[in-house]
N, C-alpha and C positions, 0 to 999 in steps of 0.2 A: 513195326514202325515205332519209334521210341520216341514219345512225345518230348521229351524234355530237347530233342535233336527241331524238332517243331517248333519250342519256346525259343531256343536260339536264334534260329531263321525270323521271327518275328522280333523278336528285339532287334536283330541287327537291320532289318529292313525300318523299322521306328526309331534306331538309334542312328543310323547311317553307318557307324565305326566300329570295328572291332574293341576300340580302344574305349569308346561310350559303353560299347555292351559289357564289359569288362568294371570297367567302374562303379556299373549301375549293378550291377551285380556281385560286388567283391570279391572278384576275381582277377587276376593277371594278364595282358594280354594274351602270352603265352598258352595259356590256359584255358580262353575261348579259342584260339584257332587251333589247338590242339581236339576238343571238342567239334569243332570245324571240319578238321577233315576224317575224323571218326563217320561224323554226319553223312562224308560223302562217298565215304568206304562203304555204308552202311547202305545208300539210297541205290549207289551206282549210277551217282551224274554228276557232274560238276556243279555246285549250287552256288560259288562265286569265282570273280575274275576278274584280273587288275582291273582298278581306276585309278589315273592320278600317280597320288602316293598311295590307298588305299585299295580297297577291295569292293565290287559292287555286286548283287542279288544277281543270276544268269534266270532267265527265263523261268528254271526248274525253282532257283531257290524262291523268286517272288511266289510261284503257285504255292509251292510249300510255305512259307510265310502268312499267305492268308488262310490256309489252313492251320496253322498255328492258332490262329485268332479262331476261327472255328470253335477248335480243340478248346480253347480257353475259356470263352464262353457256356460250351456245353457242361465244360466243369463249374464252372462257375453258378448254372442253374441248378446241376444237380446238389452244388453245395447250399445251394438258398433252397431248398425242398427239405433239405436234410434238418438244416438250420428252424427252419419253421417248424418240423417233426418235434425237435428236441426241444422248444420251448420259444422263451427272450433272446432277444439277437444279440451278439455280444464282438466284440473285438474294435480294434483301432482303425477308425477312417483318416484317412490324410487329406485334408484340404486346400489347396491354393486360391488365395481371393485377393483381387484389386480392393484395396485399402477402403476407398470408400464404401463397396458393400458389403466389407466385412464388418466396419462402422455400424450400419445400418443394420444388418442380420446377425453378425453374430454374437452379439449378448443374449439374443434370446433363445437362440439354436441353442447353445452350452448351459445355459438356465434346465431346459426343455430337458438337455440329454442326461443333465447330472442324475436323473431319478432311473437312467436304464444303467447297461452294461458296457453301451457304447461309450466308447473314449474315440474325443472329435481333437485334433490336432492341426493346426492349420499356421499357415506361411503365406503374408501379407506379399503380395508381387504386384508392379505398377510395370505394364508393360502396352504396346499396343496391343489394337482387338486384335490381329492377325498372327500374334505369337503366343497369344493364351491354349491354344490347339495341343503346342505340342506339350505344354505339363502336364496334359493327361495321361502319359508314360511313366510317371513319375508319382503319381496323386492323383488316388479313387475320386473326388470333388474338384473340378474346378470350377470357381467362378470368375466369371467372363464378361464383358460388356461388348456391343457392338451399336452403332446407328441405325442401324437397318434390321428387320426383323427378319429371323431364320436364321443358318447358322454362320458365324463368320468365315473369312477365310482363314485356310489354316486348320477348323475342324471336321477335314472330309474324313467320314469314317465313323467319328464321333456319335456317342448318344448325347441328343442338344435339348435342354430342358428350358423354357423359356420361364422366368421368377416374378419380371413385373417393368412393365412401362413405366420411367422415371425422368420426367422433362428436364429441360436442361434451360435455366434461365440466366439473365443479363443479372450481376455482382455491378454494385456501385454502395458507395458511403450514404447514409444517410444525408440528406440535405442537399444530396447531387441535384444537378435540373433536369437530368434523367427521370429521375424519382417522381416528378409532381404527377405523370399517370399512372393509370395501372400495368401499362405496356409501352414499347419501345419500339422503333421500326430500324431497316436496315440502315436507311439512310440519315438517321441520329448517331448514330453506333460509327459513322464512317468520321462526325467528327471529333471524335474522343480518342486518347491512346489506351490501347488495350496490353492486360496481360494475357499473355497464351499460352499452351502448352505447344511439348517438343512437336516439330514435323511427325506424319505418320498417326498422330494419337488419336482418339476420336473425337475430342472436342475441337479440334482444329477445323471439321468438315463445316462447324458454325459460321467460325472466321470464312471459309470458301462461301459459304451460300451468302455471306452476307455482299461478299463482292462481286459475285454473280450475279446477286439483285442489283445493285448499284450502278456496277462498271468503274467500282472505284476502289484502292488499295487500303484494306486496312490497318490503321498505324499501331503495330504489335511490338513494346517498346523492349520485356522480357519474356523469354519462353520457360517455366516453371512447371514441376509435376506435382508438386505439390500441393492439396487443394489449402487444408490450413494457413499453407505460407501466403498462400495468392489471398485467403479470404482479410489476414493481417494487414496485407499492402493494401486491397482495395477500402479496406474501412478506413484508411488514412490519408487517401490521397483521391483524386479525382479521376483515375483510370478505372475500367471496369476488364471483365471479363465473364468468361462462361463457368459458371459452377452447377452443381448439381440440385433438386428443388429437396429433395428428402434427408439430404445429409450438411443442408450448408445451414447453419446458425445463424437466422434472423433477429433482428434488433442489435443492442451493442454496437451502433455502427454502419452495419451493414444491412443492406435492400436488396429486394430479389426484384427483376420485372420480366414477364413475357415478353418473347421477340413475336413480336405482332407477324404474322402473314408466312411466317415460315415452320415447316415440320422441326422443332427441336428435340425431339423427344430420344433417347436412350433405351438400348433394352439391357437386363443385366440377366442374366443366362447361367446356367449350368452345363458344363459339358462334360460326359465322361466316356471311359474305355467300354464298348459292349459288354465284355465281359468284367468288369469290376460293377459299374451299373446294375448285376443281377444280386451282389453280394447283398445277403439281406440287412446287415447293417449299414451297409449304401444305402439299402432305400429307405429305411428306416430316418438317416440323415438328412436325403433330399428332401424326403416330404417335411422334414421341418424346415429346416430352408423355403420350399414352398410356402409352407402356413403362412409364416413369418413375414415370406415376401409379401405376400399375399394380404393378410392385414396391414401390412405399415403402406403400401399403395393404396388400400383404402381410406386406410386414417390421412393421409394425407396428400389425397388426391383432389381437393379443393382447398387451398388456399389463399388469404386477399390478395384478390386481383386478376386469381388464376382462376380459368375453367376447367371442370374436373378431366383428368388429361393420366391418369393411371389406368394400369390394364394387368388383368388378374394373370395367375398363375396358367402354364399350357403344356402340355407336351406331358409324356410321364415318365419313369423312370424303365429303359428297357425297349421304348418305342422308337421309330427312327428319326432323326435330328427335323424340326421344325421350330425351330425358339427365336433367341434374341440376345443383348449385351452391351459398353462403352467406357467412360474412364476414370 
């Protein structure tokens, strides 16, 4: 049985396409399904069968697929045994992280790693929680956010490393009449225009609960991803919005307030491949990622006005998906 006929199967069951597995592998279409039906010359079954326009995994190929990942894994531990024999962990992790926690984590993760062997590389992606899942195909780290604690949708399968509870508060100008407490309720919030983010993202479920409290529509005047541009517009104008408590820049302007009576909180997460997960400069990375999370939720887990509302690090690297994540 010729594992590399295994890694196929598994990529293409993670990629959907010949044409993705092709890509992501630099190679030619051609070239994977050539490989393709070597595989099924070799197996003696058919491992795929039109769809569509394409091709999809037959019965035979999904079992073989997940054994692929198996395969992958087991290699993957034996090379983290090896790696730990031979000394200091060393080589390239690739990282994917939503902008704000990369803000927030990674100056000090790249600080941390400059004194090893590992080289941390990473690409800023602002996407919803339920599509962060799949660039674990792609990059050993990804960082993730979601609303809800444990893993999002999107990463069944996934090893889910939970980094730190990060609330999510009310953006207004200094001087707003929001301001004069230390907190804000739903039904203040229903008379002000707000900025928002795209449908789908996770700060939007704000906007939902607030009208769910109420029974009334909130007035959402622009939909923006960007937290910097939103925090610009609300320090200049009398709309507010939802930003994050750890990465939004207080004074200058700008007010944070707790939404009174409602769970706002954010988890930011780590999700990775099982078997990348084992690489020991994976873990080497995560855990500082962890650290890091892990102190700046303390440092900054009371705030004026706010009650302490951070939550430490969970899950470990290698263990199955229980964590967190948002935007």
């Amino acid at each position: 049985m010729d594992v590399r006929h295994l890694e196929l199967l598994r990529d293409l069951a993670e990629r959907g396409s010949i044409t993705a597995v092709a890509v992501a592998t630099h190679r030619t279409p051609s070239a994977v399904s050539q490989q393709l039906r070597t595989a099924q010359r070799e197996f003696g079954v058919g491992l795929v069968e039109p769809h569509g326009r394409g091709v999809r995994l037959t019965d035979a190929g999904r079992l073989l697929a997940g054994a692929g990942r198996d395969v992958a894994r087991v290699l993957a531990e034996v090379q983290a045994r090896f790696d730990e024999f031979r000394g200091e962990p060393a080589g390239l992790v690739r990282v994917a992280a939503l902008p704000s926690a990369a803000t927030l984590l990674l100056p000090g993760v790249l600080a941390e790693l400059e004194t090893t062997a590992i080289r941390l590389e990473c690409d800023d992606v602002d996407l919803p929680e339920q599509e962060y899942g799949r660039l674990a195909t792609d990059y050993d780290i990804v960082i993730g956010h979601s609303l809800h604690a444990g893993p999002p949708p999107g990463a069944e399968g996934l090893v889910t490393v939970a980094l730190a509870r990060e609330p999510l508060d009310i953006a207004m100008r200094a001087g707003h009449p929001l301001a004069d407490g230390p907190t804000v309720t739903a039904a203040q919030l229903i008379e002000v225009e707000w900025y928002g983010v795209p449908l789908g993202y996770p700060f939007d479920v704000i906007r939902l609960a607030v009208e769910a409290a109420t029974g009334r529509p909130v007035m959402v005047v622009q939909r923006l991803r960007d937290n910097r541009l939103v925090e610009a517009l609300v320090a200049r104008g009398d709309r507010v919005a939802v930003l994050p408590r750890f990465t939004t820049p207080t004074g200058h302007g700008l007010e944070l307030r707790e939404l009174a009576g409602l769970d706002t909180g954010r988890h930011l997460l780590a999700l990775l491949r099982p078997d990348r997960a084992e690489r020991l400069a994976v873990r080497h990375a995560l855990a500082s990622f962890r650290r890091h999370a892990a102190d700046i939720a303390a440092r900054h887990g009371r705030g004026p006005g706010h009650p302490s509302d951070a939550g430490g690090p969970g899950g470990a690297p290698g263990q199955p998906p229980g964590a967190e994540g948002a935007r």
